[in-house]
Predicted model as a PDB file, atoms N, CA, C, CB and O in Angstrom, pLDDT in the B-factor column:
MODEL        1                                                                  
ATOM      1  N   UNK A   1     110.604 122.154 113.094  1.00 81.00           N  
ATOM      2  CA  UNK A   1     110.398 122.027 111.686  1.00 81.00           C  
ATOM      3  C   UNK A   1     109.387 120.911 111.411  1.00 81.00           C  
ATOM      4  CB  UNK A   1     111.723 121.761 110.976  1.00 81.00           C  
ATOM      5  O   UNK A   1     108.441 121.022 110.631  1.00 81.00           O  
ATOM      6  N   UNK A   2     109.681 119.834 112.125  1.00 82.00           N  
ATOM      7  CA  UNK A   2     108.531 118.762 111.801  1.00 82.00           C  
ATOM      8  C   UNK A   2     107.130 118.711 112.300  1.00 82.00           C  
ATOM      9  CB  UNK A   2     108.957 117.582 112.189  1.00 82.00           C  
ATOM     10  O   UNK A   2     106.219 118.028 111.831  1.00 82.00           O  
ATOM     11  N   UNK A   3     107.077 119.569 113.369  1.00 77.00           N  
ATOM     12  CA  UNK A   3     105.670 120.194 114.128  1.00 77.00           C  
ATOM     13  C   UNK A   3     104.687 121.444 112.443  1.00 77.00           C  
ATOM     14  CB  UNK A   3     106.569 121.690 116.138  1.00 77.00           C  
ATOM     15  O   UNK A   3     103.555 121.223 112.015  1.00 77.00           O  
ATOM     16  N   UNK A   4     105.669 122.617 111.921  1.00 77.00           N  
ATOM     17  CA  UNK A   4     105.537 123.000 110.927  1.00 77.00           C  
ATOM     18  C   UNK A   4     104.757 121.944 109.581  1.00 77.00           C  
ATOM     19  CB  UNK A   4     106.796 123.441 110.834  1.00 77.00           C  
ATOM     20  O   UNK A   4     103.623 121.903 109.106  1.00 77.00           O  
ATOM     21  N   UNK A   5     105.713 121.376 109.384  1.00 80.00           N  
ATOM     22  CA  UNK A   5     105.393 120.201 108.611  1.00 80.00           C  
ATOM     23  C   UNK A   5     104.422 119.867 108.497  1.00 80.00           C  
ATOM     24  CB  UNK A   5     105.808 119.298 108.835  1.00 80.00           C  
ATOM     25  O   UNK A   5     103.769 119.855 107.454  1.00 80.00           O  
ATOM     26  N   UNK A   6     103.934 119.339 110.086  1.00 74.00           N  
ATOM     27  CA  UNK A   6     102.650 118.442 109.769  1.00 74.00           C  
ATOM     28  C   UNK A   6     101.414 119.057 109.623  1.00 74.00           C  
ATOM     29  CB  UNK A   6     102.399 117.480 110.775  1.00 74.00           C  
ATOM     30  O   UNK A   6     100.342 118.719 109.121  1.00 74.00           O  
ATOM     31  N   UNK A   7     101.855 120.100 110.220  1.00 71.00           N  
ATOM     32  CA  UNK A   7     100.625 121.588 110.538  1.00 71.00           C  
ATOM     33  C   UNK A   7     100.352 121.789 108.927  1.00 71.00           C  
ATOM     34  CB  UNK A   7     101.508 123.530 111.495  1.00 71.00           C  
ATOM     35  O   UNK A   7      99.253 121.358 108.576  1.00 71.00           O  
ATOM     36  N   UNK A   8     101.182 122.384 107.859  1.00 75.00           N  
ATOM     37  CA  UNK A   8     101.032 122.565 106.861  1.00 75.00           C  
ATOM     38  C   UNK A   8     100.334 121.564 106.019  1.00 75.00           C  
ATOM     39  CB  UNK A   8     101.994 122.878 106.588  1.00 75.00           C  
ATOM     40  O   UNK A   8      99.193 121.656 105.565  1.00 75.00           O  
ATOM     41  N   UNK A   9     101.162 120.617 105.878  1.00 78.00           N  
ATOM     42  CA  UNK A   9     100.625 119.108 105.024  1.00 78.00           C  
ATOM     43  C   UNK A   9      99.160 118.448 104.975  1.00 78.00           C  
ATOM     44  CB  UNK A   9     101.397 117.894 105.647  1.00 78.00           C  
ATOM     45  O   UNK A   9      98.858 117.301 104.647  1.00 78.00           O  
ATOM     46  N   UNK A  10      98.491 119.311 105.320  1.00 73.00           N  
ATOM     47  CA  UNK A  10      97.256 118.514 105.797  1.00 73.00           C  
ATOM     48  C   UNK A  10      96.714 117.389 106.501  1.00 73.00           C  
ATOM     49  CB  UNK A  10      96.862 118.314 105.129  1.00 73.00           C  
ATOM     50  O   UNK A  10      95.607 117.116 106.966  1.00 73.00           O  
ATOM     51  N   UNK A  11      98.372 116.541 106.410  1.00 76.00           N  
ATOM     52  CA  UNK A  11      98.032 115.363 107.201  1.00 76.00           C  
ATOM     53  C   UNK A  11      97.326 115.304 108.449  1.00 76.00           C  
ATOM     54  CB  UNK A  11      99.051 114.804 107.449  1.00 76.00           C  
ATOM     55  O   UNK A  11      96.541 114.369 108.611  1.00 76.00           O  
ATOM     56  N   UNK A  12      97.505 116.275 109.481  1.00 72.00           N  
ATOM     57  CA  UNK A  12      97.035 115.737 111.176  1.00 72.00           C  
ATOM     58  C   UNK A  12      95.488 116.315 110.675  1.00 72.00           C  
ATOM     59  CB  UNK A  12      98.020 116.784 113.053  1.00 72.00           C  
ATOM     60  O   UNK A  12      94.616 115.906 111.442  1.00 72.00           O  
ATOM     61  N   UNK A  13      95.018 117.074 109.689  1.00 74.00           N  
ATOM     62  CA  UNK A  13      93.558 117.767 109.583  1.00 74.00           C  
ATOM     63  C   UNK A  13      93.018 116.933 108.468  1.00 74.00           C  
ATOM     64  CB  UNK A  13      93.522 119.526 109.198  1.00 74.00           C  
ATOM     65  O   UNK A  13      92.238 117.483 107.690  1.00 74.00           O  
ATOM     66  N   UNK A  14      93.357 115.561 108.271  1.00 78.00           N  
ATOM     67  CA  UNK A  14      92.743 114.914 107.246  1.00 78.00           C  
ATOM     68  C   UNK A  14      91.478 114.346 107.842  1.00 78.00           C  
ATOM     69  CB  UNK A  14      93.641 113.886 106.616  1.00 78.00           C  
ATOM     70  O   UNK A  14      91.622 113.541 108.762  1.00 78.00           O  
ATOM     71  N   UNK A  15      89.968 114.728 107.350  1.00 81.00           N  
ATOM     72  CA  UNK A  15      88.946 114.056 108.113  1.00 81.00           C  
ATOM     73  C   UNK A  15      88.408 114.837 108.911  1.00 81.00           C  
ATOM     74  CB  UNK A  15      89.317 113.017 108.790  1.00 81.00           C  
ATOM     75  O   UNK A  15      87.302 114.510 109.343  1.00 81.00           O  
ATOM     76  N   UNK A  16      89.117 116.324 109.433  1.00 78.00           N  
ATOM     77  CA  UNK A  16      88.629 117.263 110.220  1.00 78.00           C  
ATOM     78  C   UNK A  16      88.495 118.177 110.024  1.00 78.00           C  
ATOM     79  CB  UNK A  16      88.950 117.419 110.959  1.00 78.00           C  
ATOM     80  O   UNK A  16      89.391 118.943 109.666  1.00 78.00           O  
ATOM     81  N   UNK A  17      86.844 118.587 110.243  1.00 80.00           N  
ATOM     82  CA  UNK A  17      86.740 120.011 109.999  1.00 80.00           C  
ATOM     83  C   UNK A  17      88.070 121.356 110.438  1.00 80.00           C  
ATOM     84  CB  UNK A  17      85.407 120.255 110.808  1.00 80.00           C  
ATOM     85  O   UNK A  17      88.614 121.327 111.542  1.00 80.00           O  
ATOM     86  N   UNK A  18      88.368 122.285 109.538  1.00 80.00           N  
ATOM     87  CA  UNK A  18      88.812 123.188 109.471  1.00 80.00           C  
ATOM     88  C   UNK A  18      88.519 124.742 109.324  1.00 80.00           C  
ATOM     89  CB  UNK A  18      89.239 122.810 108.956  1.00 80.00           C  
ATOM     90  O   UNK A  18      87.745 125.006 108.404  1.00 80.00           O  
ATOM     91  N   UNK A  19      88.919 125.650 109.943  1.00 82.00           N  
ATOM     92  CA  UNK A  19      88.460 126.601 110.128  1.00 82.00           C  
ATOM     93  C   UNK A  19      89.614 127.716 109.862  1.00 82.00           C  
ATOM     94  CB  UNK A  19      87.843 126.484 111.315  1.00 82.00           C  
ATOM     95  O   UNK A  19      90.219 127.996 110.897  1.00 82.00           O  
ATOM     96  N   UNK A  20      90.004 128.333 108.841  1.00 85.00           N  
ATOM     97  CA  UNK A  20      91.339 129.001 108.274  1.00 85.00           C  
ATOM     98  C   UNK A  20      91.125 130.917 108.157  1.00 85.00           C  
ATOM     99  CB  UNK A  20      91.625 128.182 106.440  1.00 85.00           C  
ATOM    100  O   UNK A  20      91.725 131.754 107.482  1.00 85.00           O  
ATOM    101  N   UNK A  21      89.987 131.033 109.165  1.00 89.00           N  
ATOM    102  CA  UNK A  21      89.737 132.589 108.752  1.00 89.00           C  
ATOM    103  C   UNK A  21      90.326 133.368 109.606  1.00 89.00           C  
ATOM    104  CB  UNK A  21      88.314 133.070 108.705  1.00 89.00           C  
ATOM    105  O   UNK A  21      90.119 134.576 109.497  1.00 89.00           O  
ATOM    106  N   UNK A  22      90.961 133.013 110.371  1.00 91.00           N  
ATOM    107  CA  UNK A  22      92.339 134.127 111.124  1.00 91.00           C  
ATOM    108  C   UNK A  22      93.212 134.294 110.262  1.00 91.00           C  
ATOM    109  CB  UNK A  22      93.284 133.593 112.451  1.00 91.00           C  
ATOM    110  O   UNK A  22      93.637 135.380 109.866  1.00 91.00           O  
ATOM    111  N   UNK A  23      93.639 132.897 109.804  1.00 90.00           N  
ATOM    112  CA  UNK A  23      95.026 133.242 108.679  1.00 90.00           C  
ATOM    113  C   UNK A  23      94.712 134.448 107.239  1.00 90.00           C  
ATOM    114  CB  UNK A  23      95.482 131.415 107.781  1.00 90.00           C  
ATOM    115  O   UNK A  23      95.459 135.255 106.686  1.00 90.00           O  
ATOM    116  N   UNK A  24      92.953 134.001 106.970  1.00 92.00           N  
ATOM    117  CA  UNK A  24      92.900 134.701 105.836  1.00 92.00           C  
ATOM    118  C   UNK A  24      92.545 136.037 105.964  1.00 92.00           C  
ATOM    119  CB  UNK A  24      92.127 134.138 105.020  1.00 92.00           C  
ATOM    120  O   UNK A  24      92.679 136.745 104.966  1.00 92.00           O  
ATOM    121  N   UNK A  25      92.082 136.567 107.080  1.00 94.00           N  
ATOM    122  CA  UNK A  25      92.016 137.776 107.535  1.00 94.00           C  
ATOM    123  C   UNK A  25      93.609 138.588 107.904  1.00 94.00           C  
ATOM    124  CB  UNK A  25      91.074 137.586 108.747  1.00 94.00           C  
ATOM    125  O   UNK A  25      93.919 139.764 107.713  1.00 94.00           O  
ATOM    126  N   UNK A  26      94.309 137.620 108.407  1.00 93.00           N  
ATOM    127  CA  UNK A  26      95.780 138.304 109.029  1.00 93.00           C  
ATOM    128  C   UNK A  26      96.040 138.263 107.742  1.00 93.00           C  
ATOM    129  CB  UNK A  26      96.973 137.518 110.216  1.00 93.00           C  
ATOM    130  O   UNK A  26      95.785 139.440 107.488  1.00 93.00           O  
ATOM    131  N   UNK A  27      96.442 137.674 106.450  1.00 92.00           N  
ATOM    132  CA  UNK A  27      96.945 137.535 105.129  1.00 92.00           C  
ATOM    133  C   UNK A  27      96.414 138.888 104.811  1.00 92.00           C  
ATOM    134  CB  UNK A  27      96.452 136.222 104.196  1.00 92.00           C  
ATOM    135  O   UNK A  27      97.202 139.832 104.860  1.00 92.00           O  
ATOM    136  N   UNK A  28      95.527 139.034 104.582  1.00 95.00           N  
ATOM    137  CA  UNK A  28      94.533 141.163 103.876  1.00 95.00           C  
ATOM    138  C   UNK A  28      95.660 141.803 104.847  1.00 95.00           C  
ATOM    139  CB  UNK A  28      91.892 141.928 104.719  1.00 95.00           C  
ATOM    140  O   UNK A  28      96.728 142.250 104.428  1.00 95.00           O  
ATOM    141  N   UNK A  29      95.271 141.782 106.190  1.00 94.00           N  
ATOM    142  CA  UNK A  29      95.909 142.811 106.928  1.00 94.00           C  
ATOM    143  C   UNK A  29      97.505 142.773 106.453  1.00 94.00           C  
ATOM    144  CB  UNK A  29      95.677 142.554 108.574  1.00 94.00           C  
ATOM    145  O   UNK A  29      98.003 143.834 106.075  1.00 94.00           O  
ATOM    146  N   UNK A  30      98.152 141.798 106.466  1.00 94.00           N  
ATOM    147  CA  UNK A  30      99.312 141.599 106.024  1.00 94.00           C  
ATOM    148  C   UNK A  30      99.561 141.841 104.375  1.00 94.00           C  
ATOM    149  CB  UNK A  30      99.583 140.304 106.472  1.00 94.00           C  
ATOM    150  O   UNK A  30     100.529 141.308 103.832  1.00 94.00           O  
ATOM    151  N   UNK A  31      99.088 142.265 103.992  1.00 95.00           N  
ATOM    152  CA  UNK A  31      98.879 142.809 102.302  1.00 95.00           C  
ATOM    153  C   UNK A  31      98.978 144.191 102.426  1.00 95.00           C  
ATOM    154  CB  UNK A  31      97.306 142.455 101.474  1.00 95.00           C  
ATOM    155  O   UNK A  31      99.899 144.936 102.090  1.00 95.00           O  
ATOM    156  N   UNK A  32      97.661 144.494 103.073  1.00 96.00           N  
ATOM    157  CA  UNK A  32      97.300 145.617 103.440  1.00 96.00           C  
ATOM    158  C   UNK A  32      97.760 146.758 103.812  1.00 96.00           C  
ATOM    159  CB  UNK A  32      96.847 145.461 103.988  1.00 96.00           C  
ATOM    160  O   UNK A  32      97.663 147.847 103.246  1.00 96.00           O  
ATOM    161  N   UNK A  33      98.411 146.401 105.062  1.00 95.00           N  
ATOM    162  CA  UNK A  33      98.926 147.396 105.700  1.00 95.00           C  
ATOM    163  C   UNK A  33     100.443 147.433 106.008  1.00 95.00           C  
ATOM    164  CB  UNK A  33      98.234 147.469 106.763  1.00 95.00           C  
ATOM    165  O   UNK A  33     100.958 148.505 106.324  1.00 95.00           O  
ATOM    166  N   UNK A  34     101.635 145.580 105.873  1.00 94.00           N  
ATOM    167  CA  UNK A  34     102.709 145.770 106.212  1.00 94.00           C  
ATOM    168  C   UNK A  34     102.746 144.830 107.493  1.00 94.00           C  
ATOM    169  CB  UNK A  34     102.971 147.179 106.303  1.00 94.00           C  
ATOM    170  O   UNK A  34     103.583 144.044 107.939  1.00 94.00           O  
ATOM    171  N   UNK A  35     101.732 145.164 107.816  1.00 93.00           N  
ATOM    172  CA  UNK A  35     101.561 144.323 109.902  1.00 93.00           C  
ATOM    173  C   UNK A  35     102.303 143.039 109.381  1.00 93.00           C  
ATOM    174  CB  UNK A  35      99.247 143.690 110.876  1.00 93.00           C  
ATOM    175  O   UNK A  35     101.828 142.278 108.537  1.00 93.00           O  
ATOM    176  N   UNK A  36     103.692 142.871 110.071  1.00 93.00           N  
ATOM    177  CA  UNK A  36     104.008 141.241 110.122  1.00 93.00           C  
ATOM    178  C   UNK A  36     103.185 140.030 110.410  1.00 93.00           C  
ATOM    179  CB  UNK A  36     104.871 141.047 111.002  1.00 93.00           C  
ATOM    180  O   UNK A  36     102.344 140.288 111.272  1.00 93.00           O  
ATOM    181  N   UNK A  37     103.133 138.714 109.956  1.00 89.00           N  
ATOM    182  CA  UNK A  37     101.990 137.948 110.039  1.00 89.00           C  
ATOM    183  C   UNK A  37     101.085 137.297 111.493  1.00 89.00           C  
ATOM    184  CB  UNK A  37     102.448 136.939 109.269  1.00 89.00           C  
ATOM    185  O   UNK A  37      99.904 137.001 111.673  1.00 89.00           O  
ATOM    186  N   UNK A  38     102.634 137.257 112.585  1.00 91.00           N  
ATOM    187  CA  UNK A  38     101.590 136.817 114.217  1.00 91.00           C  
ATOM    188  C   UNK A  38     101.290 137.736 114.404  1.00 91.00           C  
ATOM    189  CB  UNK A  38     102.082 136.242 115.679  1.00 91.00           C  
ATOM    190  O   UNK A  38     100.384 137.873 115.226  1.00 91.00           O  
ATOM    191  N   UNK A  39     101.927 139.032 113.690  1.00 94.00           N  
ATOM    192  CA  UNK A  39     100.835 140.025 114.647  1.00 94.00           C  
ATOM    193  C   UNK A  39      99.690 140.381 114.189  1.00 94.00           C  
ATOM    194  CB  UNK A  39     101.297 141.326 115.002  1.00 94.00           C  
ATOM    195  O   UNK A  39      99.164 141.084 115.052  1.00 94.00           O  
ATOM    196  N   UNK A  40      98.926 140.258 113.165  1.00 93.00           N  
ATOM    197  CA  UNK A  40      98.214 139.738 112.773  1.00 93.00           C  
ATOM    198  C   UNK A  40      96.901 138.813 113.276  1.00 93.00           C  
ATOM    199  CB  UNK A  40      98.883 139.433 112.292  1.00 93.00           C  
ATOM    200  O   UNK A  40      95.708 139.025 113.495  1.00 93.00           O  
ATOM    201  N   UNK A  41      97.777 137.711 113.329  1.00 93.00           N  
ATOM    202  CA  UNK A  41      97.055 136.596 113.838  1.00 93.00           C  
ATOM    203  C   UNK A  41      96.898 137.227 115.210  1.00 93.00           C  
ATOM    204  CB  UNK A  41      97.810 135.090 113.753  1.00 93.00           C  
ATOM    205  O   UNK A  41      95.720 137.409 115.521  1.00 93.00           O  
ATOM    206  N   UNK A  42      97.958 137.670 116.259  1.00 94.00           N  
ATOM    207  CA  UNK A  42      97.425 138.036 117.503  1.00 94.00           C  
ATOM    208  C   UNK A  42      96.429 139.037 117.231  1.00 94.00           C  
ATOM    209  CB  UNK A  42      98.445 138.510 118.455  1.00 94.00           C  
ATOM    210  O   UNK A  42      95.351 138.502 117.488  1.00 94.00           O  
ATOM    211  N   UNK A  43      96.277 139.985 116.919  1.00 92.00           N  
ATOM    212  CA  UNK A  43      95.251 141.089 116.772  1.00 92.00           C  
ATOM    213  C   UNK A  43      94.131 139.936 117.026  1.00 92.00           C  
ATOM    214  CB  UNK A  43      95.209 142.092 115.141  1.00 92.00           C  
ATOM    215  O   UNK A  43      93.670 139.596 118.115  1.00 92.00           O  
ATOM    216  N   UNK A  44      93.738 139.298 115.430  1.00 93.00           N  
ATOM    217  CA  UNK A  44      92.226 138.697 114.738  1.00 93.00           C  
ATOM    218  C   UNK A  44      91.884 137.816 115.758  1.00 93.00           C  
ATOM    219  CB  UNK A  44      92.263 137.796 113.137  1.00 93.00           C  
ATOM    220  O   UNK A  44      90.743 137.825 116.221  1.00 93.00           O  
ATOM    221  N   UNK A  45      92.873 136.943 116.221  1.00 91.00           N  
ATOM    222  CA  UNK A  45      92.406 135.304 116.712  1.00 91.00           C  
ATOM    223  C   UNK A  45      91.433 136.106 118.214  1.00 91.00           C  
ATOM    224  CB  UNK A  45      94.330 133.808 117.327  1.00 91.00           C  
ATOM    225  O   UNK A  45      90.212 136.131 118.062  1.00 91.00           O  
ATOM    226  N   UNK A  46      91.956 136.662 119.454  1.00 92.00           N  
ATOM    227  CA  UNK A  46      91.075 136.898 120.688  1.00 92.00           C  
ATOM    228  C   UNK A  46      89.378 137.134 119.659  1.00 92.00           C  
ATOM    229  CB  UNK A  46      91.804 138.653 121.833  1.00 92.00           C  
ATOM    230  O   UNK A  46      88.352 136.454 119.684  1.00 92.00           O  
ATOM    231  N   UNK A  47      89.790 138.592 118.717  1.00 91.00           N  
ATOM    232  CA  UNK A  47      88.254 139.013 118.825  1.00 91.00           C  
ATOM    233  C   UNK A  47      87.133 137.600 117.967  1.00 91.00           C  
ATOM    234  CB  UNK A  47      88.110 140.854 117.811  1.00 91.00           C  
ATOM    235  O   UNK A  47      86.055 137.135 118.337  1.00 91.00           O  
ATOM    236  N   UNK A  48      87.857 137.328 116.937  1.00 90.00           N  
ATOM    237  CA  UNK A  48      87.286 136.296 116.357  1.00 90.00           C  
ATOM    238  C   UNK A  48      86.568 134.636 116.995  1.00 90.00           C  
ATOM    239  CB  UNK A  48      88.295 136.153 115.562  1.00 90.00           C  
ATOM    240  O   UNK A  48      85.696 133.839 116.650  1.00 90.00           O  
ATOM    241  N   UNK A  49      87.755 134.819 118.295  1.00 88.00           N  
ATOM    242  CA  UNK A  49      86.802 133.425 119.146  1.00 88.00           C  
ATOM    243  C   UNK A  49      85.949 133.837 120.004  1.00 88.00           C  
ATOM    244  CB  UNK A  49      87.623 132.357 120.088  1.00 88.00           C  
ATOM    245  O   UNK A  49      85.345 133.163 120.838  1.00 88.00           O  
ATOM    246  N   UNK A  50      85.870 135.344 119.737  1.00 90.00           N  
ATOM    247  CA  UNK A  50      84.365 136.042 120.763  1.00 90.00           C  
ATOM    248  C   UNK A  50      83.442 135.776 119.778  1.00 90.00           C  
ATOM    249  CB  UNK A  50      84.252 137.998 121.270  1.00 90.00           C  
ATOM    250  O   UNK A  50      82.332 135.363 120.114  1.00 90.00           O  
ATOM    251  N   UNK A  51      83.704 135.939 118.657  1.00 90.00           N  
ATOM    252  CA  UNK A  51      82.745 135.954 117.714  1.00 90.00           C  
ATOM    253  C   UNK A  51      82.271 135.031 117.488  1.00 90.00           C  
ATOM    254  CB  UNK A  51      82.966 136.326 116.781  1.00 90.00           C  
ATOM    255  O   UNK A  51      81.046 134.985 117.385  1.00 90.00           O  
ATOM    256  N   UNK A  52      83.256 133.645 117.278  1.00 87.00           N  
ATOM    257  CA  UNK A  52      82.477 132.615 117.040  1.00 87.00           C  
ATOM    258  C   UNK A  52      82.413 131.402 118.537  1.00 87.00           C  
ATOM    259  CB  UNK A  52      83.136 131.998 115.583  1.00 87.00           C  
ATOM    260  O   UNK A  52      82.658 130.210 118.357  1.00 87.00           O  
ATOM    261  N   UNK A  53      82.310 131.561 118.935  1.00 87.00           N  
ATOM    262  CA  UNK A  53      82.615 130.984 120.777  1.00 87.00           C  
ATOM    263  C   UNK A  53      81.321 129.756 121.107  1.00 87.00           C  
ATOM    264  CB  UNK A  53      82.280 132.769 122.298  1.00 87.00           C  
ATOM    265  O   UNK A  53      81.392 128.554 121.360  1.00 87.00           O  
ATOM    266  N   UNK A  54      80.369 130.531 120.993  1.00 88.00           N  
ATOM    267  CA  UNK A  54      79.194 129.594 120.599  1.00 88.00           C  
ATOM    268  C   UNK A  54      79.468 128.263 119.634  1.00 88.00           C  
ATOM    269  CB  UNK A  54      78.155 130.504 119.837  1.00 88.00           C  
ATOM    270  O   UNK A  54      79.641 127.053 119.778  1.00 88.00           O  
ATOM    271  N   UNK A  55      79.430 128.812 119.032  1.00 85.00           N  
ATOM    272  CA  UNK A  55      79.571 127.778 117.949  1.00 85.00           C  
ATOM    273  C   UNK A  55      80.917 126.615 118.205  1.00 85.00           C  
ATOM    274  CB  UNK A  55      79.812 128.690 116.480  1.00 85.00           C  
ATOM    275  O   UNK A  55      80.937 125.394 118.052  1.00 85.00           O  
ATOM    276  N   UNK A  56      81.777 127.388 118.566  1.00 82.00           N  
ATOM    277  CA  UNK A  56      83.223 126.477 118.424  1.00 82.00           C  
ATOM    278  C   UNK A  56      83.419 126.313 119.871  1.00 82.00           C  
ATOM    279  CB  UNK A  56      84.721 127.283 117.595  1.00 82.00           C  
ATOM    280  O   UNK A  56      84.535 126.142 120.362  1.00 82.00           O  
ATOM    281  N   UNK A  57      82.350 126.365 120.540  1.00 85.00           N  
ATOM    282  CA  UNK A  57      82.883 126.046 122.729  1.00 85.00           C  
ATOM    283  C   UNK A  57      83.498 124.564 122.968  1.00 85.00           C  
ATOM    284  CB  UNK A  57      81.009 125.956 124.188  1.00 85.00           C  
ATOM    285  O   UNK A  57      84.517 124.335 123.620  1.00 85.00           O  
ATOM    286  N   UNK A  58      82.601 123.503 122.251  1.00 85.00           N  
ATOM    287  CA  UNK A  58      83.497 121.815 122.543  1.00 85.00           C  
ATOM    288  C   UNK A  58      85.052 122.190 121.863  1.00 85.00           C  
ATOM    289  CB  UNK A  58      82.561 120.034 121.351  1.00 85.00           C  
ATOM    290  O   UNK A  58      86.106 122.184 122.498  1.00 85.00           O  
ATOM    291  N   UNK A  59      84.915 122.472 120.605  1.00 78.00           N  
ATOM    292  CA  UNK A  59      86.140 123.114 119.798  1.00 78.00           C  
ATOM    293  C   UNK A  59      87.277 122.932 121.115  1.00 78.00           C  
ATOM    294  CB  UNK A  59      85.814 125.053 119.182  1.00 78.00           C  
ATOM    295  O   UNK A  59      87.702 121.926 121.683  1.00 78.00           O  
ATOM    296  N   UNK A  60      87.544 124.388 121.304  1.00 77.00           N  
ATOM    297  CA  UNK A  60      87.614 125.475 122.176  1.00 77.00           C  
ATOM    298  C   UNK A  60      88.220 124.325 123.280  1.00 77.00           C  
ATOM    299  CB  UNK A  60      86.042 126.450 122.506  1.00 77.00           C  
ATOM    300  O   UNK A  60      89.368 123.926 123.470  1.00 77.00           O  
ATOM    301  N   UNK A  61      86.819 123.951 123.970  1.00 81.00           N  
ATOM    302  CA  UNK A  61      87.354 123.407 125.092  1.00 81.00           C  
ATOM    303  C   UNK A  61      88.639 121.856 125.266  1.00 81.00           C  
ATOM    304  CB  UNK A  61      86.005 123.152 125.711  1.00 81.00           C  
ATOM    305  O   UNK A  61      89.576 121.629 126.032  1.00 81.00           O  
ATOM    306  N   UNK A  62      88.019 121.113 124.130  1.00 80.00           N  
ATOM    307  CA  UNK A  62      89.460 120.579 123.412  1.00 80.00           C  
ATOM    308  C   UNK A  62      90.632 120.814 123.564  1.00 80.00           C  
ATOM    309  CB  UNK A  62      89.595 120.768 122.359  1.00 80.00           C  
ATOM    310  O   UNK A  62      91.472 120.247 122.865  1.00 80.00           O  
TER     311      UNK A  62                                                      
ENDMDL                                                                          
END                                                                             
């Protein structure tokens, strides 16, 4: 619950770039179609860090 917490609160992402387009893509699909929300997120997140991989590799390697 307190891992939740902090994830939500903005606190640990205060000062750091953020990047929220799995959630907002799984959110449509999850509108959309019914798909429960990790599954969702599992679908989007693999193809989406092909997509952006370049860009987010230090990210990534973090």
């Amino acid at each position: 619950m307190w891992c939740a917490t902090m994830a939500l609160n903005g606190l640990i992402g205060a000062g750091v770039p953020q990047d929220w387009t799995t959630h907002a893509i799984g959110r449509e699909l999850t509108a959309l179609h019914g798909i429960d929300h990790a599954q969702t997120l599992a679908i989007v997140l693999p193809n989406l860090l092909t997509i952006k991989r370049d860009g987010k590799w230090q990210k990534l390697l973090q």
